[in-house]
C-alpha positions in Angstrom: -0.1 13.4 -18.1 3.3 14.3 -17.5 4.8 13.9 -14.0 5.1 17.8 -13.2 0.9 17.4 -13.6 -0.7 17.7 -10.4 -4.2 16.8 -9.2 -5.5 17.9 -5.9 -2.9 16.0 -2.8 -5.1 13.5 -1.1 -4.7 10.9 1.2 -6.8 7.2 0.6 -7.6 4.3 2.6 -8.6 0.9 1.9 -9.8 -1.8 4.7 -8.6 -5.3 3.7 -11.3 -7.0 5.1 -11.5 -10.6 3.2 -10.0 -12.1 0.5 -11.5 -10.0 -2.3 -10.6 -7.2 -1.2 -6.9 -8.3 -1.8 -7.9 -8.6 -5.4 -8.3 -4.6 -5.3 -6.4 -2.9 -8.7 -4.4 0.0 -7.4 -2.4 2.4 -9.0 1.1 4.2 -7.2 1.9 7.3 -8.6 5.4 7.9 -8.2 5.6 10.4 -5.7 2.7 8.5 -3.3 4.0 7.0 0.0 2.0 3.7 1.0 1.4 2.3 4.7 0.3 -0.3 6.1 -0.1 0.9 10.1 -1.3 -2.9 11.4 2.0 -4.2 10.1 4.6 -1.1 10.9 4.9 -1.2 6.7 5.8 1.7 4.6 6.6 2.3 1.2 8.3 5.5 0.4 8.7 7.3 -3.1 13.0 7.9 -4.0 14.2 9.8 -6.6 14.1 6.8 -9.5 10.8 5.8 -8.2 8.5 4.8 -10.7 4.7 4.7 -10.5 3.0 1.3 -11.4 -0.3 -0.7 -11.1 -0.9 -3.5 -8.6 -3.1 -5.4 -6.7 -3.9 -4.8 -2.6 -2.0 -8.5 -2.4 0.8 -7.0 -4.3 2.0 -4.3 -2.1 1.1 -6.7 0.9 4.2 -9.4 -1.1 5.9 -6.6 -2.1 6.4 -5.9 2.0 6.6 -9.3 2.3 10.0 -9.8 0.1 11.5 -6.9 1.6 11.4 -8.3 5.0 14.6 -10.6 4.1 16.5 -7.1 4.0 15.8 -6.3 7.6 17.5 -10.2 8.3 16.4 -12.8 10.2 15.7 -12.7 13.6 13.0 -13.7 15.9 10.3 -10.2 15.0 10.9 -10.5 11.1 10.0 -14.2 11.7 6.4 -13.0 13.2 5.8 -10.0 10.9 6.6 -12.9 7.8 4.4 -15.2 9.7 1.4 -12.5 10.1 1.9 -11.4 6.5 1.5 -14.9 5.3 -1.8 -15.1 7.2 -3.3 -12.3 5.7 -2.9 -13.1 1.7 -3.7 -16.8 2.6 -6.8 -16.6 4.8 -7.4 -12.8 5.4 -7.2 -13.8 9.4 -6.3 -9.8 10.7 -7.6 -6.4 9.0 -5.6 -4.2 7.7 -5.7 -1.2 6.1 -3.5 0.4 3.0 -3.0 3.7 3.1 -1.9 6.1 -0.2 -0.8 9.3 1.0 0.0 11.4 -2.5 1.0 14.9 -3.0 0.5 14.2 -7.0 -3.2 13.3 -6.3 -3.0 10.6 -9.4 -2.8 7.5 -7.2 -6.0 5.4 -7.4 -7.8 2.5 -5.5 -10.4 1.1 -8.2 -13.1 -0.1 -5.3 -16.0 1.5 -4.1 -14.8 0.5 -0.4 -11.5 3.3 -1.1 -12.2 6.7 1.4 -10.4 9.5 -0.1 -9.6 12.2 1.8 -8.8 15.9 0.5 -5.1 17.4 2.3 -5.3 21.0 2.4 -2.8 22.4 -0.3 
């Protein structure tokens, strides 16, 4: 498909509830914007933006690295802290959100909701 393609914009949701779940293949079409609301996390398509495939513990490390750009202080500390919790033992739920105009992101798990936007 070529990047002009669209499918129908929708918006999907995945509740990381235990550890398999962070094994959870997921593909990022370049225009999709990913959130995490339980961690004050988003991801947000740019003009070079690329789409790619991942895992739900990806985009969780992903975040994670980032959080050096925000520098150190005393709440990145906690956020790192919390992040690390959830990849190693799964101890808060969270929940990844794909909001995509495009339509071509995907969550391959049968725990995904998608949800139609009005066009």
């Amino acid at each position: 498909m070529q990047r002009h393609e669209r499918e129908k914009p929708k918006v999907m949701l995945l509740r990381i509830t235990g550890k398999n779940d962070l094994k959870t293949i997921i593909y990022r079409s370049p225009d999709a914007y990913i959130k995490i609301p339980e961690i004050d996390a988003e991801i947000s398509p740019g003009i070079a933006s690329n789409g790619y495939i991942t895992t739900a513990e990806g985009i969780i490390t992903s975040i994670k690295e980032k959080l050096s750009l925000m520098g150190n202080n005393k709440e990145t500390k906690v956020l790192e802290e919390r992040i690390n919790n959830i990849l190693k033992s799964n101890s808060e739920e969270i929940t990844i959100i794909i909001d995509d105009d495009s339509g071509k992101s995907k969550i391959n798990s049968s725990k995904a909701k998608v949800i139609e936007k009005p066009i």
